[in-house]
N, C-alpha and C positions, 0 to 999 in steps of 0.2 A: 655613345654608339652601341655597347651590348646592353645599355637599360633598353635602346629603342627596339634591337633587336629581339628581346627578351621578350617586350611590351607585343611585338608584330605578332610572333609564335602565342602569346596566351591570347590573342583576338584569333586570329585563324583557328586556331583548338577551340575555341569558343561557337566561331559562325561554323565549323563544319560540324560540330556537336548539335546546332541547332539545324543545319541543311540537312543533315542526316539524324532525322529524331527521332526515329525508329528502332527500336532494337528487335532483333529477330535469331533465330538460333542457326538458320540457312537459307544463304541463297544463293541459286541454280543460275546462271547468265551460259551467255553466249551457246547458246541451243535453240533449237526448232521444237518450239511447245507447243503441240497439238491437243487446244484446251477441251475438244471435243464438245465446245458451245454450241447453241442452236447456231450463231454466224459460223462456227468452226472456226474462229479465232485462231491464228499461230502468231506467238507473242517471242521473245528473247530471254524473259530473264522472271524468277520466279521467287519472293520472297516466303516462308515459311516460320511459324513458331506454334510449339505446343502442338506438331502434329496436325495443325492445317495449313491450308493455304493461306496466306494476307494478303498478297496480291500475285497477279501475272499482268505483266504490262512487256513495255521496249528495257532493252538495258540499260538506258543512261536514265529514265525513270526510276527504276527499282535501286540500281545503285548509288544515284543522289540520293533516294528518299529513306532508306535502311540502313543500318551500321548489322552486322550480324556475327557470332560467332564463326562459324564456317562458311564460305564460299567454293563453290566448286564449278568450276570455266567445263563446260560439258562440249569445246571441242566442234560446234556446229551440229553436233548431235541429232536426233530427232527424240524427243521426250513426250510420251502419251501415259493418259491414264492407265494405272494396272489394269492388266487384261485378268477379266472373269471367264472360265469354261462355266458355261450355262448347263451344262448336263452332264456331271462325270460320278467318279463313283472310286474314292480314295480309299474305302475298305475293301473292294474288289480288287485296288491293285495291290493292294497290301496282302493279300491275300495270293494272289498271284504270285508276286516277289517271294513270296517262302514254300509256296508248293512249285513243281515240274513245268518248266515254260515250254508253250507246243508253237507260240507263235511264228509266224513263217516255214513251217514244216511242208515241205513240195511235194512229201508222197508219203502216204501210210507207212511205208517202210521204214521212213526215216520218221517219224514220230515212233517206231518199234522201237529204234535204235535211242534217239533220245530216255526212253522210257526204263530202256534196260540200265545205260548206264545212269540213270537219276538213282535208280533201285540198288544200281552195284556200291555207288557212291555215299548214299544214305542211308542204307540197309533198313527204310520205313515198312513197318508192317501193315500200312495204310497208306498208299498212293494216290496223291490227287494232283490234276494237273491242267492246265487251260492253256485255248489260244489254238487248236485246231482248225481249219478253214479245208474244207472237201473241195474248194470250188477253184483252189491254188493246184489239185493233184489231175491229173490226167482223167480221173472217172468223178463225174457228177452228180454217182450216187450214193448217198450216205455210206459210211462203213457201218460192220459188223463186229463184233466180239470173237470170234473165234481164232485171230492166232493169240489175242491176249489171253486167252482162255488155256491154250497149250500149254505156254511160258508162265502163264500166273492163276493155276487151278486154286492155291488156296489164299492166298492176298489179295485184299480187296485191291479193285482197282475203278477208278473214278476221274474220267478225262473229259473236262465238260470243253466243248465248242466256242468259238472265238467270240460268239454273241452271248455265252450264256442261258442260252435258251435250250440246248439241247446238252445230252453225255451222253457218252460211251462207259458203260459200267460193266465189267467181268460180270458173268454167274454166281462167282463165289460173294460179289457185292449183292446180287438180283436176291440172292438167298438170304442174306444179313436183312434186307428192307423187305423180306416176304413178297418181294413183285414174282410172279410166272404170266405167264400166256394168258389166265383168267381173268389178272386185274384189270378193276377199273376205277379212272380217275379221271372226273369231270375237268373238264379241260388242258386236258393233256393226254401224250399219247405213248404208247409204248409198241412198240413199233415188233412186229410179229413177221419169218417167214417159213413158209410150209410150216404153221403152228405151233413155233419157237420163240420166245424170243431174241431178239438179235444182239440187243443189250442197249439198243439206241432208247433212249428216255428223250423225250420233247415235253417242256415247259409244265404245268403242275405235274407230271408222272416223275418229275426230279423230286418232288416234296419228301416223298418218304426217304429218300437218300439222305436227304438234308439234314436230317432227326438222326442221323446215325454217324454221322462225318466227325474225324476230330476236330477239335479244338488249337488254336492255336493259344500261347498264356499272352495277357494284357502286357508285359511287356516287349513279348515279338510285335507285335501286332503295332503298338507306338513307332518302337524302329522303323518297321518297315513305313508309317507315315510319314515319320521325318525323314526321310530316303525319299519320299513323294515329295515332302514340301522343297525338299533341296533341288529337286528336277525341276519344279514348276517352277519357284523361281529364276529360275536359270535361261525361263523362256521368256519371264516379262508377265506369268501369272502368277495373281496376287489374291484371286477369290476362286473359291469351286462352290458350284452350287451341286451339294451331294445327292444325289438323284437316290434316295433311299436306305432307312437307317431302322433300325430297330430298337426298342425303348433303354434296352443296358450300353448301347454305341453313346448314345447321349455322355452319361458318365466318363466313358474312355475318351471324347473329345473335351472335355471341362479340363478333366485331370492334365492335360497335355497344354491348354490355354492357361491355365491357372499356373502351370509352372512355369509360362514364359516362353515354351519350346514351338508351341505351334501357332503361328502368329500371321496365316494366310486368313482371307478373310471365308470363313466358311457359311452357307446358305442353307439349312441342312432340310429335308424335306421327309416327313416319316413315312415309314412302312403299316399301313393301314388293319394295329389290330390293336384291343381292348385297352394294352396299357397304353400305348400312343393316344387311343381317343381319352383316356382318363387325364391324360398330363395336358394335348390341349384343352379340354374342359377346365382343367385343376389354374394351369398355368397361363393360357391365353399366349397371345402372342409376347412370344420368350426371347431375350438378347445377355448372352453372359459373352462380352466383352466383343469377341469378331467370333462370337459362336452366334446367330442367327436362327431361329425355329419359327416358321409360321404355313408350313406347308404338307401336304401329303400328296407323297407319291402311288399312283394307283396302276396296277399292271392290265391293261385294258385285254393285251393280246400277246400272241409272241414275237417270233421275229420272220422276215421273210426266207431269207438264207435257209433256215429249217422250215418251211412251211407248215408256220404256225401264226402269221398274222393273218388276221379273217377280212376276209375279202368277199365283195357281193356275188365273185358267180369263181365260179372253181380255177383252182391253178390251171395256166395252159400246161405244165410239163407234170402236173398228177391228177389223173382221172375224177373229178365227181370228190374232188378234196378241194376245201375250204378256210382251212384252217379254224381258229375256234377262240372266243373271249378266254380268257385266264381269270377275271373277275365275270360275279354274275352281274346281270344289268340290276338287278332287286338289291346286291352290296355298294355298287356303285351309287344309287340312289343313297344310300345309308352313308355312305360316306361324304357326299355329298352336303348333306342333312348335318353331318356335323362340324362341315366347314360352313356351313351358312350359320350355324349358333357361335363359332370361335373365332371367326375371321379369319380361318386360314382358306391358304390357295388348295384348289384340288388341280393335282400335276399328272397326266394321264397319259401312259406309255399308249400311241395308237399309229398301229403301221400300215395297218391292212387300208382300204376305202370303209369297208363295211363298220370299223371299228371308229373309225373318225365322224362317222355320219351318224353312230350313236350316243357316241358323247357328246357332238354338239348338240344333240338333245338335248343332255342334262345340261350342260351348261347354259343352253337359253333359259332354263329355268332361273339358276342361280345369275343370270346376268339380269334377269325381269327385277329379283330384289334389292340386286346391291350392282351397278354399273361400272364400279371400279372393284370388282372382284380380282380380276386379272386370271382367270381360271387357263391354265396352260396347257396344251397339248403338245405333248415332249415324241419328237423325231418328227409326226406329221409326212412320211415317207409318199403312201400311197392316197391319193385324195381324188374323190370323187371329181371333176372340174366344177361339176355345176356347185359343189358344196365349196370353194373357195372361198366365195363373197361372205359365205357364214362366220369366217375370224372376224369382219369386221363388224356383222352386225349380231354377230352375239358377245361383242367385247371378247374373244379367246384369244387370249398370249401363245404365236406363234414359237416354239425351241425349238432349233433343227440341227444337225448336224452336217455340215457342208460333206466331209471325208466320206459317210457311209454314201453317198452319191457315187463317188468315182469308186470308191471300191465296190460298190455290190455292179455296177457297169459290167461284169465280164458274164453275169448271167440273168440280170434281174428282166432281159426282155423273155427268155426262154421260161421263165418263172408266170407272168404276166402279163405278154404277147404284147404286143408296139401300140395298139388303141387304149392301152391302161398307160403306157407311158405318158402320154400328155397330162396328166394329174402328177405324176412321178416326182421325186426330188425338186419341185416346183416354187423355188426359194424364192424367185423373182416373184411369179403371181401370187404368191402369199404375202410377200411383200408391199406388191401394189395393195392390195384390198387390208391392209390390217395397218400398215405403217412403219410396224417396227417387226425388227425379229431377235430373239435372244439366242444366242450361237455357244456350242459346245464343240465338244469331239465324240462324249458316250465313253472316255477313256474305262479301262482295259481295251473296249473292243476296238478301239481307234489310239492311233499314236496322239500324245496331248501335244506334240508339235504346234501351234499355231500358225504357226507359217504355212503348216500345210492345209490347215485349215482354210486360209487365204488363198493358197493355191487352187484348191477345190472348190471354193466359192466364188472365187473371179474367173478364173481359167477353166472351170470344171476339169482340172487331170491332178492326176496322181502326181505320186512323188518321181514316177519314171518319166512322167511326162506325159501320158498317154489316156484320155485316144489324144490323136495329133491334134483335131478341130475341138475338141473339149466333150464333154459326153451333157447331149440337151441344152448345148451353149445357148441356148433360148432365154435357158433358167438360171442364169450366172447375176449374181450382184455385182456392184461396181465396192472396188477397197474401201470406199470410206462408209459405205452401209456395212460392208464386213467389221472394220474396225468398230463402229457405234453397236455391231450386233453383240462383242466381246468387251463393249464399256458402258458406255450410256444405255442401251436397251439392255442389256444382263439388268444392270441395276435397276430400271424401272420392272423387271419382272421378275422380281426381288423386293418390291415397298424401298427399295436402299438406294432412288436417284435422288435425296436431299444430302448423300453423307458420301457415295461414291459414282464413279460413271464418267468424270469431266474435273475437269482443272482448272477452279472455277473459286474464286474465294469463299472462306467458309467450308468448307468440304475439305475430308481427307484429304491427307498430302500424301497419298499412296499412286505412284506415279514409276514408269522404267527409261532410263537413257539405253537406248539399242545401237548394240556394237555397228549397227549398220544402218542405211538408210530403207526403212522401211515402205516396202512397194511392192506391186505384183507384176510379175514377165512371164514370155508364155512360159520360159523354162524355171523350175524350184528352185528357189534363189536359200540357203540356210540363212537362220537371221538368231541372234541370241541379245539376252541382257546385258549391257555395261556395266549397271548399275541398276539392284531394285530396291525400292524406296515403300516401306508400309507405316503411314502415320509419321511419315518424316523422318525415321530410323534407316540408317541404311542396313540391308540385314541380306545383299549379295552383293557384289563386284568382281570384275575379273581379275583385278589384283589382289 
């Protein structure tokens, strides 16, 4: 009796050795996997080894056919591909994070008051600080320098705007950067009253600031990334596509890979000058490990918030102003010219009409030689109507950012009167005529929330909820073109939908279990990571 029993247990260990012949190092079951296939496939249970995927099928599939080190019961879960922001900017907020935070400030007063005690608390002989917004304060019209000028006649001071595109700089800075009332600086502005300067810098009239700014040391600056990557993962992002880098940033993102520490997946896109065109010429299209190089980012114009994105007939709310390119059209061609020798993307900040209707110019050019260029136009805010139909027939990769929608809402018709609105934040018709869209935030100048992102691109409203009927609810996506605009489309407007995007065998096993069931309502529902998964590694959890 216990030979036969003996006999039973070594055949059962045998046929379930052979039923289950697979070995695998994890598998995911009892979840809602959203493989983000062209069928949109939602499967139960998900095998993994070595950092891919081997399969996504039903559970009593995956768990006959695999034996695996770890299993993890995900609870009914809903599990999608890592989300990518398609346009942010993780040295900006790094940057942020260690100077003066102005964001959410509701009146000049109270950015004073922030300011004083950053200075009482720091005692910095150089003050720099972001995230101003004029359009949150009671007055509409840009501020001036002069009570910072009272309080801080001899420390510099440097408070750049929530977009970036414009400061607020003391005199005692105007005088360190040699700006007064005579400069002048092709494409940018500096902003004069009764023939003073006021201290307001708009878009290249920041340049000579820049040259003068300290420093923060390479390892502040890491910290504060991994402080970022800690956040992001914590939303369920897993890739940033860095909307602009300069050629020594390269190295500070290697060194941080190379140690192990930074391990999102990064898309990085350069800042278009001599050494950057030498390294893609030198290097071609470059991949050290989830670091990513094959693009340049190019600043076509400014922003609208400051009226500085260019536009074909004058702002309705300033006189016989236009705003103005921040690249010449003669550099843009040049850069251009050298992403058609390297195969990189050219990635083209255009907010205005008039600035979108120029570059689709140069890109019909580069879309005549090479059809899978992918040449991207990053926000796409203000668009001609009749120039829509041109994303799809000059191949141009749609990036938008849902959030600047609902936020610029409280002034952008007083900006561009209600007949430009029909072009406006026009996610949907860009959508119809091109296919796909690759979706961010523009993080500093937007919360990397995701969800709110979702919110603003299904609902068209804020995080407050508001307006009640959606703002251009004309122009709203439906969630599952949201969710493919932060996975599958990221990745195809990246060269990266063979390796991420979908859950999908073969392809990264970089994937999030979300504390909650992911959806959109009319009210802002919060939604975080359970679990995030990069290349199979679990590297967040809420326990």
């Amino acid at each position: 009796m216990i030979q036969n029993t003996i006999l039973f247990s070594i055949v059962f260990l045998l046929f379930s050795s052979c039923f289950k012949g697979k070995h695998v190092e994890l598998i995911v079951h009892n979840a809602q996997i959203h493989t983000i296939d062209e069928a949109n496939h939602i499967y139960d249970a998900m095998a993994i080894k070595n950092g891919k995927i081997i399969e996504v099928g039903p559970e009593r599939q995956i768990l006959n056919k695999y034996s695996s080190d770890q299993e993890i019961d995900a609870g009914g879960k809903d599990i999608f591909p890592g989300f990518t922001d398609a346009h942010g900017h993780i040295l900006s907020l790094a940057q942020q994070k260690l100077n003066l935070d102005l964001t959410n400030c509701l009146s000049f007063d109270e950015l004073m008051v922030r300011l004083e005690k950053y200075e009482q608390k720091t005692h910095k002989k150089f003050i720099i600080g972001r995230g101003w917004d004029q359009s949150l304060w009671n007055q509409q019209t840009m501020p001036n320098n002069d009570k910072i000028n009272l309080l801080y006649p001899q420390t510099p001071i440097c408070l750049y705007r929530i977009d970036g595109h414009a400061v607020l700089v003391n005199d005692a800075l105007l005088k360190l950067a040699k700006i007064n009332e005579h400069t002048k600086i092709e494409g940018g502005q500096i902003e004069l009253k009764n023939g003073k300067c006021t201290g307001l810098l708009i878009d290249n009239a920041i340049l000579p600031i820049l040259k003068i700014l300290p420093k923060y040391t390479t390892t502040e600056i890491q910290e504060a990334i991994l402080e970022i990557q800690d956040e992001l993962v914590q939303y369920g992002i897993t890739g940033v596509h860095e909307a602009g880098i300069n050629n020594d940033d390269i190295a500070l993102f290697e060194k941080l890979i190379n140690a192990k520490k930074l391990k999102i997946n990064v898309y990085a896109m350069l800042n278009p000058s001599e050494k950057n065109f030498d390294f893609a010429k030198k290097k071609g299209i470059y991949k050290n490990k989830n670091l990513s190089i094959r693009s340049f980012k190019v600043m076509g114009d400014g922003a609208l918030g400051s009226h500085g994105a260019y536009l074909k007939k004058a702002y309705s709310d300033k006189i016989n102003h236009f705003g103005a390119l921040t690249t010449s059209e003669d550099f843009m061609n040049r850069i251009a010219s050298v992403c058609e020798l390297t195969g990189y993307q050219m990635n083209t900040h255009c907010i205005g009409d008039a600035t979108n209707s120029l570059v689709f110019n140069i890109y019909k050019k580069l879309n005549e030689i090479n059809k899978d260029h992918r040449s991207r136009i990053e926000h796409a805010q203000i668009i001609d109507p009749k120039d829509i139909t041109l994303f799809a027939e000059y191949g141009v990769f749609p990036s938008v950012q849902p959030t600047h929608a609902v936020s610029d809402q409280r002034w952008v018709e007083k900006r561009i009167g209600i007949e430009r609105l029909k072009g406006a934040y026009a996610y949907r018709s860009i959508l119809a005529s091109y296919g796909m869209l690759a979706i961010g935030t523009d993080f500093p100048v937007e919360n990397i929330d995701p969800f709110l992102t979702i919110h603003a691109a299904v609902q068209r409203k804020n995080i407050e909820n508001t307006p009640l009927n959606g703002f251009l609810p004309q122009e709203s996506i439906s969630l599952d073109d949201c969710i493919r605009g932060m996975t599958i489309w990221a990745a195809y407007a990246s060269f990266q939908e063979k390796q991420l995007g979908s859950l999908e065998k073969g392809k990264d096993a970089t994937f999030v279990i979300f504390e909650n069931k992911v959806e959109s309502t009319p009210n802002y529902q919060p939604n975080f990571a359970y679990m995030t998964f990069i290349n199979g590694q679990k590297i967040y959890s809420v326990e």
